[in-house]
N, CA, C and O atoms as a CHARMM CRD file, in Angstrom:
* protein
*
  224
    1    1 UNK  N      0.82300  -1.19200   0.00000 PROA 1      0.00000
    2    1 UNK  CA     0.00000   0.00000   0.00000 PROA 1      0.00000
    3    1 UNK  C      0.87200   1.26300   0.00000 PROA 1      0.00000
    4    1 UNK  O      0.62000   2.35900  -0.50200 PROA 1      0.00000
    5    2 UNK  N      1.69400   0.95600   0.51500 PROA 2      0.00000
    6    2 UNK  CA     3.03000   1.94200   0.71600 PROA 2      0.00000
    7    2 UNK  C      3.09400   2.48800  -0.80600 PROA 2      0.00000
    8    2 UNK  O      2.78800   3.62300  -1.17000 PROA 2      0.00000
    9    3 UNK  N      3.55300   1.44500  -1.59800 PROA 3      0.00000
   10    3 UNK  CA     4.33500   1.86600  -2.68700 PROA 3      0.00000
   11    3 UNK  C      3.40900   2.45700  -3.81000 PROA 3      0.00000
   12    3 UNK  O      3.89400   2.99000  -4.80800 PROA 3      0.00000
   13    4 UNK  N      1.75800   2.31600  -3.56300 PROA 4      0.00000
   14    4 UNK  CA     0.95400   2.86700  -3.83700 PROA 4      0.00000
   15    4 UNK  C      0.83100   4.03900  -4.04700 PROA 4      0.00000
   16    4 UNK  O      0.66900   4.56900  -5.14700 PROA 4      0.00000
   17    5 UNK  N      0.93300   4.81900  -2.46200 PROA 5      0.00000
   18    5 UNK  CA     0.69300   6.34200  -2.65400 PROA 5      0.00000
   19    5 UNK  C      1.82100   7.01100  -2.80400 PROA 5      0.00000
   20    5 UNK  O      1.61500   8.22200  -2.88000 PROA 5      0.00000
   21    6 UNK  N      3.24200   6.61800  -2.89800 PROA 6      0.00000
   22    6 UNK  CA     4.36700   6.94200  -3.27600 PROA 6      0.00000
   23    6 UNK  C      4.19800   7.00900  -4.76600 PROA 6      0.00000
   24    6 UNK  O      4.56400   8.02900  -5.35000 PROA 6      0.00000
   25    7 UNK  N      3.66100   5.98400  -5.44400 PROA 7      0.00000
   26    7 UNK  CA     3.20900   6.22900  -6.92800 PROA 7      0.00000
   27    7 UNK  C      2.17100   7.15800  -7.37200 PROA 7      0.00000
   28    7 UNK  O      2.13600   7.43700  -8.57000 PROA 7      0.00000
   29    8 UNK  N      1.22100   7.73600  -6.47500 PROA 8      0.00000
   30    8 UNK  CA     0.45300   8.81600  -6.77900 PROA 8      0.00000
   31    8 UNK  C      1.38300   9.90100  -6.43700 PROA 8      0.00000
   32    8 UNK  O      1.64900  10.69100  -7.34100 PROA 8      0.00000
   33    9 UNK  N      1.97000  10.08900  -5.17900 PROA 9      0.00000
   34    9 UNK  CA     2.98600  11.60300  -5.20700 PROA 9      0.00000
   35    9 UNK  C      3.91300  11.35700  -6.14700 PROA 9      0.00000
   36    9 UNK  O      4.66700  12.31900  -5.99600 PROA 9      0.00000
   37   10 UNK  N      4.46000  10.55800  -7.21600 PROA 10     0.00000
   38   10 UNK  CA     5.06400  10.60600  -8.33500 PROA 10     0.00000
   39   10 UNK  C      4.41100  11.24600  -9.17000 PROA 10     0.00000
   40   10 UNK  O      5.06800  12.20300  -9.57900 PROA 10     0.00000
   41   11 UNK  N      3.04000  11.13800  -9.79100 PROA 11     0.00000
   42   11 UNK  CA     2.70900  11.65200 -10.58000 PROA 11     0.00000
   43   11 UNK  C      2.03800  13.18400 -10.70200 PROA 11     0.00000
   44   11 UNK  O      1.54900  13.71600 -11.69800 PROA 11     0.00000
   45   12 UNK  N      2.17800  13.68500  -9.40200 PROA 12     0.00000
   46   12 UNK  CA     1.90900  14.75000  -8.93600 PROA 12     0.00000
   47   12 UNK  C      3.19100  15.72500  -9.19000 PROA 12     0.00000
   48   12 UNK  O      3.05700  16.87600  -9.60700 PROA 12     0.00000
   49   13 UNK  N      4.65900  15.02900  -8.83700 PROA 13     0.00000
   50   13 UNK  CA     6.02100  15.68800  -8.88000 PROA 13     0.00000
   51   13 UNK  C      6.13700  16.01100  -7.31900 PROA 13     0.00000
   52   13 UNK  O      6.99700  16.78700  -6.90300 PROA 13     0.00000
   53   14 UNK  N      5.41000  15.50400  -6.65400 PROA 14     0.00000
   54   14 UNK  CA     5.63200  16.15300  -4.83900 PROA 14     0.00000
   55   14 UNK  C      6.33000  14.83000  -4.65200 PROA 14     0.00000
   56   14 UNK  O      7.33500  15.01800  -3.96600 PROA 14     0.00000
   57   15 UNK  N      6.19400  13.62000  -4.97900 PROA 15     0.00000
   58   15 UNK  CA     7.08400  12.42000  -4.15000 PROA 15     0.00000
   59   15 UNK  C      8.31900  12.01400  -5.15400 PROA 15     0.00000
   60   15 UNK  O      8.12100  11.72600  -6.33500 PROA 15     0.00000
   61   16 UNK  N      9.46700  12.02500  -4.61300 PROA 16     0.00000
   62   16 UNK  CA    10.90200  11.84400  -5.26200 PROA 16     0.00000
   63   16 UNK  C     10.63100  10.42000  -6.55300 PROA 16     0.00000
   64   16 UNK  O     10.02800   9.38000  -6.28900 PROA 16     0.00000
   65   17 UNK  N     11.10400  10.67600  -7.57900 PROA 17     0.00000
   66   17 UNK  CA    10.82600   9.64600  -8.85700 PROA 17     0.00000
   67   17 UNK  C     12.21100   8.42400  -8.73200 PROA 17     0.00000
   68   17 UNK  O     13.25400   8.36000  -8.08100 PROA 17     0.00000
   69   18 UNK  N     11.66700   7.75300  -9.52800 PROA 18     0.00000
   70   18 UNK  CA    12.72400   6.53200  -9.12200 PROA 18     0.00000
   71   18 UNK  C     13.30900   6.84200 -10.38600 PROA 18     0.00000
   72   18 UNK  O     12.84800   7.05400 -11.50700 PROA 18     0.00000
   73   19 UNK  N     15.06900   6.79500  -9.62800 PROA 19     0.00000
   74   19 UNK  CA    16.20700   6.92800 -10.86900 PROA 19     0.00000
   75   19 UNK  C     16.55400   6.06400 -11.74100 PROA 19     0.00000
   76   19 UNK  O     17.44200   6.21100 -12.58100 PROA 19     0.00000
   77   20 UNK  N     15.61900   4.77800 -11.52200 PROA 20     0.00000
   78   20 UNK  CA    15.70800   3.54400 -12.55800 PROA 20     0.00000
   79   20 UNK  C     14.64100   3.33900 -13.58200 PROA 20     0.00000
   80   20 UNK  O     14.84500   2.50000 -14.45900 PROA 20     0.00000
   81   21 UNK  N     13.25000   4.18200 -13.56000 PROA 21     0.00000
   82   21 UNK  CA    12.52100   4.10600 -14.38800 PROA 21     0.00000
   83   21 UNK  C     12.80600   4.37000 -15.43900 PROA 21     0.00000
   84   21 UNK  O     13.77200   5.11100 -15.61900 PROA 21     0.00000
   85   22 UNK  N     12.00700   3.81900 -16.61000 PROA 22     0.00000
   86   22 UNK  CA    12.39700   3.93800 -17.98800 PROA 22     0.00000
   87   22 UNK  C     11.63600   5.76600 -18.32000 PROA 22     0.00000
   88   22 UNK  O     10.58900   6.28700 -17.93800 PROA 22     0.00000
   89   23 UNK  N     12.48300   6.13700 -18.96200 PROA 23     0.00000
   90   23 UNK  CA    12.42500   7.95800 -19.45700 PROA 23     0.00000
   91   23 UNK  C     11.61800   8.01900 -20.85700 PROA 23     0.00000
   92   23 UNK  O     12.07300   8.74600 -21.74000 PROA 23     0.00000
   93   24 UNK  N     10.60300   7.38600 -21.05700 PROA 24     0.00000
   94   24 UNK  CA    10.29100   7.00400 -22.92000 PROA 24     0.00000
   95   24 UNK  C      8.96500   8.40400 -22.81200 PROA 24     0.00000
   96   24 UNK  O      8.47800   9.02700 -21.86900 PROA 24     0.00000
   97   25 UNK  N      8.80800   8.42200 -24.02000 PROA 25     0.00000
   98   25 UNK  CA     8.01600   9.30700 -24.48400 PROA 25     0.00000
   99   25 UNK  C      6.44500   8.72300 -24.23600 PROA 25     0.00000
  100   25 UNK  O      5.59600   9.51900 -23.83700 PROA 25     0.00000
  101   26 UNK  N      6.10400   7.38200 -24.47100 PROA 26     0.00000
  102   26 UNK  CA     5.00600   6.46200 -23.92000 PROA 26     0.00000
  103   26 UNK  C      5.14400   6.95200 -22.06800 PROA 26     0.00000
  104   26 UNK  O      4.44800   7.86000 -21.61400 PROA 26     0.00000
  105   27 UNK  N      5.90500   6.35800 -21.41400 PROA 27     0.00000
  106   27 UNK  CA     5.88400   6.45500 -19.90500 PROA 27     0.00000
  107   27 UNK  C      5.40800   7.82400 -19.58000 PROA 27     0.00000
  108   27 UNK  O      4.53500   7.97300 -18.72400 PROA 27     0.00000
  109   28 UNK  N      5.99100   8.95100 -20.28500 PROA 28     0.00000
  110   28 UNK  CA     5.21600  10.55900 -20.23700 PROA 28     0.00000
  111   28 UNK  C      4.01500  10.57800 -20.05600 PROA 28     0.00000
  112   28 UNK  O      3.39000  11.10700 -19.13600 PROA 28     0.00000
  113   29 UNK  N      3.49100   9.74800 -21.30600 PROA 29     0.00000
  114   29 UNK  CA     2.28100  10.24700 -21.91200 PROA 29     0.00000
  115   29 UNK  C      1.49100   9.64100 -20.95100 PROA 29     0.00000
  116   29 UNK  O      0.58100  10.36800 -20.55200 PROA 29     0.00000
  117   30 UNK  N      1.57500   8.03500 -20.22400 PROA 30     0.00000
  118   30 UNK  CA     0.98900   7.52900 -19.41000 PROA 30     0.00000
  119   30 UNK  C      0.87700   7.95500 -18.17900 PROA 30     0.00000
  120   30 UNK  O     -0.02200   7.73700 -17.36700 PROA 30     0.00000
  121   31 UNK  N      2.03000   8.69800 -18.06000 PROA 31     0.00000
  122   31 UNK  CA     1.69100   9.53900 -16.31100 PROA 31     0.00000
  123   31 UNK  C      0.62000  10.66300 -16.29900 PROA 31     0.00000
  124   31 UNK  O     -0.20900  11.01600 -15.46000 PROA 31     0.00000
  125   32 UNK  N      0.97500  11.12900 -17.64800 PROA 32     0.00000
  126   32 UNK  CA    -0.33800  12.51700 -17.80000 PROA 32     0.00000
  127   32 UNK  C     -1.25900  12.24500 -17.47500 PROA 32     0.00000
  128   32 UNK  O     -1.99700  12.68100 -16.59200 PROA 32     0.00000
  129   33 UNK  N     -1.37100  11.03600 -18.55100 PROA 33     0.00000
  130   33 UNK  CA    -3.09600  10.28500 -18.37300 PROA 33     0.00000
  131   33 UNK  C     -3.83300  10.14100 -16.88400 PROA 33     0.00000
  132   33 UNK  O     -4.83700  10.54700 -16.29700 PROA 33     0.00000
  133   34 UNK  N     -2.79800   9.38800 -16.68700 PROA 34     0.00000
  134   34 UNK  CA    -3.39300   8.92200 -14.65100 PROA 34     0.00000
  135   34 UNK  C     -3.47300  10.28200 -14.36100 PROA 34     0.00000
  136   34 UNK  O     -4.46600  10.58500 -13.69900 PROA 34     0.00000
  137   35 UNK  N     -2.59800  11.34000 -14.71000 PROA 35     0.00000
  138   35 UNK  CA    -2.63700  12.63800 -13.62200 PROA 35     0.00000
  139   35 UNK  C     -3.76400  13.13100 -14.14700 PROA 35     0.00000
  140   35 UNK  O     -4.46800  13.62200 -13.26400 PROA 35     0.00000
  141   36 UNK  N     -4.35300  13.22600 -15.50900 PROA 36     0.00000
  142   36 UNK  CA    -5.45300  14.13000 -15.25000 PROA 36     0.00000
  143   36 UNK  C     -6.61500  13.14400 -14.91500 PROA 36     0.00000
  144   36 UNK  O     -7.63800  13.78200 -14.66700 PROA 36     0.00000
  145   37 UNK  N     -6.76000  12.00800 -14.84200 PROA 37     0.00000
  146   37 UNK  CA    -8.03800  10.78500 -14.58600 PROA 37     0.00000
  147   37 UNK  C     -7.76600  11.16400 -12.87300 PROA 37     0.00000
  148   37 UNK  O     -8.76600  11.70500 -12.39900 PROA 37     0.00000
  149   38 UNK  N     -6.68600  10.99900 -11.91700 PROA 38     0.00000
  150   38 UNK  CA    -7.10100  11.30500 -10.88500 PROA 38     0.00000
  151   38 UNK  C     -7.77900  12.54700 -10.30700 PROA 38     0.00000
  152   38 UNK  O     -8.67100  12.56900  -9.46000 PROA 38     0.00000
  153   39 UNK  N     -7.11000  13.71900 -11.00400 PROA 39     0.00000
  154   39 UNK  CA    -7.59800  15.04700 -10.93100 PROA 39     0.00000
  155   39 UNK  C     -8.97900  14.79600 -11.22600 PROA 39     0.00000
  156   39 UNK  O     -9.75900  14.97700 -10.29100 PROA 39     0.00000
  157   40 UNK  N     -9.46600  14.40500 -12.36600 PROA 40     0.00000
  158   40 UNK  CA   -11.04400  14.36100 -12.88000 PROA 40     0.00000
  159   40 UNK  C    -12.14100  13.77400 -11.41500 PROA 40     0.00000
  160   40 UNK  O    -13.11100  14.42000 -11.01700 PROA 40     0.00000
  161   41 UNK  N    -11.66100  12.38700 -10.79200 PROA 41     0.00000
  162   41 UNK  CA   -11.97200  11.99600  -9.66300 PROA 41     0.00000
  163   41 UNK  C    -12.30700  12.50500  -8.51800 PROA 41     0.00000
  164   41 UNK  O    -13.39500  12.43800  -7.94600 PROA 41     0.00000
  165   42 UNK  N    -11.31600  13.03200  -8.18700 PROA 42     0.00000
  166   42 UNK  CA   -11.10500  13.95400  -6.92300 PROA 42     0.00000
  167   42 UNK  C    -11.94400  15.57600  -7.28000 PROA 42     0.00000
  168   42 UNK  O    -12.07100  16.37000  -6.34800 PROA 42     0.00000
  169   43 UNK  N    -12.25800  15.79100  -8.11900 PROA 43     0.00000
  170   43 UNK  CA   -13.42200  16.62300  -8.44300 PROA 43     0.00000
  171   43 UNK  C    -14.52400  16.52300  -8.49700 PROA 43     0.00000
  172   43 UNK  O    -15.29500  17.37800  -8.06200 PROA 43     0.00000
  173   44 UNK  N    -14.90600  15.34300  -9.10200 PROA 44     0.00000
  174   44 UNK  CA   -15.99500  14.34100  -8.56000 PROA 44     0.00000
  175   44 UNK  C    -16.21700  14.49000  -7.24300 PROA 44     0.00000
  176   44 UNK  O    -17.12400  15.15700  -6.74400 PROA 44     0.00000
  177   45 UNK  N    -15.63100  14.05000  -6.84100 PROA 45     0.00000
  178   45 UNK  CA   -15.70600  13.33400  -5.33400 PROA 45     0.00000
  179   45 UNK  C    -16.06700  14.69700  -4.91500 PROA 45     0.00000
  180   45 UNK  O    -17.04200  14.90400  -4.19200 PROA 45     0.00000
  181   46 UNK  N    -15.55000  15.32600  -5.21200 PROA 46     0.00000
  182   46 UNK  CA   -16.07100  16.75400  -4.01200 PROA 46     0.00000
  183   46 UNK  C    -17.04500  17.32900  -4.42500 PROA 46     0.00000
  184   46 UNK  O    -17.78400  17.91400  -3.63400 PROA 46     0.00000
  185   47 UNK  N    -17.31800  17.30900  -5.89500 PROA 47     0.00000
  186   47 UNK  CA   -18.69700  17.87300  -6.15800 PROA 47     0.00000
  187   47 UNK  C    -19.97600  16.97700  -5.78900 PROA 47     0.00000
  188   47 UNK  O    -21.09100  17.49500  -5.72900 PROA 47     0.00000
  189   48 UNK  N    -19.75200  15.49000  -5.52200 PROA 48     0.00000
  190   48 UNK  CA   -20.71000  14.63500  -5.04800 PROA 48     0.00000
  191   48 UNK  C    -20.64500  14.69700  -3.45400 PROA 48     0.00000
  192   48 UNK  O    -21.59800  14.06500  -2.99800 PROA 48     0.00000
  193   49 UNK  N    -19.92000  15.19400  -2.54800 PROA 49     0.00000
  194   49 UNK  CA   -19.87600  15.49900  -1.21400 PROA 49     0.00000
  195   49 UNK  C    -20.78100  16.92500  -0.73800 PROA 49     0.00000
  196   49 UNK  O    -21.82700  16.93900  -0.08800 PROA 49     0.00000
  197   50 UNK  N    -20.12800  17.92300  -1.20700 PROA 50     0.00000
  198   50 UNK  CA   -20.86400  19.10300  -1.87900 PROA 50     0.00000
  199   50 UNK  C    -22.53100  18.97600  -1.86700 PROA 50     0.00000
  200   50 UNK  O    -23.24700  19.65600  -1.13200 PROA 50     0.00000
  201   51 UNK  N    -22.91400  18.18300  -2.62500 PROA 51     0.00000
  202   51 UNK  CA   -24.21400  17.80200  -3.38800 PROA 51     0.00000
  203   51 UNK  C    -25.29200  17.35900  -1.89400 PROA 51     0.00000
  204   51 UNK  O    -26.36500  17.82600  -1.51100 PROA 51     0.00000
  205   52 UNK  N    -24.29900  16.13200  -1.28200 PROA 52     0.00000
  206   52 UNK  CA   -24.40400  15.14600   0.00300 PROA 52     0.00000
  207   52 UNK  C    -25.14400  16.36100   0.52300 PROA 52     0.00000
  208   52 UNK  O    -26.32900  16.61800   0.73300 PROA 52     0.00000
  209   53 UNK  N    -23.57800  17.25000   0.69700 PROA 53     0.00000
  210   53 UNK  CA   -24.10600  18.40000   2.21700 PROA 53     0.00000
  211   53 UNK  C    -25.06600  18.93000   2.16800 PROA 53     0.00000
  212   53 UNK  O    -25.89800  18.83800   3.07000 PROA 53     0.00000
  213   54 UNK  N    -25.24600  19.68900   1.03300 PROA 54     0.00000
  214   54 UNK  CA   -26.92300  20.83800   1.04600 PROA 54     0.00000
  215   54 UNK  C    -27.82200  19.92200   0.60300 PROA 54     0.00000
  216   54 UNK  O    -28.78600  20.59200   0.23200 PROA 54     0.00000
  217   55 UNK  N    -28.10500  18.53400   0.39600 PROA 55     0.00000
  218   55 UNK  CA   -29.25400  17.48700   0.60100 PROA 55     0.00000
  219   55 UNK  C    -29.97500  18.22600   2.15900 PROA 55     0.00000
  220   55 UNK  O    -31.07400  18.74700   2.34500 PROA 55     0.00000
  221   56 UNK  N    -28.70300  17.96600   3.18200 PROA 56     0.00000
  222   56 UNK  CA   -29.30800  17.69700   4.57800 PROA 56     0.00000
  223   56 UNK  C    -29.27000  19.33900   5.48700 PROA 56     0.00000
  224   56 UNK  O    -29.69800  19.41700   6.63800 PROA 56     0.00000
């Protein structure tokens, strides 16, 4: 689980990157991806919390 959220602060640039990963133009493009799919989520999530609160 550890190595989990160490892999989300990677793709953020806040958690230190590993000096052995491969540097390819694919691996780029795939970190973007996750970075903006989590961003998209976590916007979600708060606009469906948001939503929760002024229900009650």
């Amino acid at each position: 689980m550890k190595r989990f959220w160490q892999q989300i602060l990677r793709y953020f640039y806040i958690g230190k990157g590993d000096p052995n990963a491969p540097k390819t133009r694919y691996v780029a493009m795939m970190h973007g991806m996750n970075r903006i799919s989590i961003i998209v989520f976590l916007i979600a999530l708060i606009v469906m919390i948001i939503r929760l609160i002024r229900k009650h």
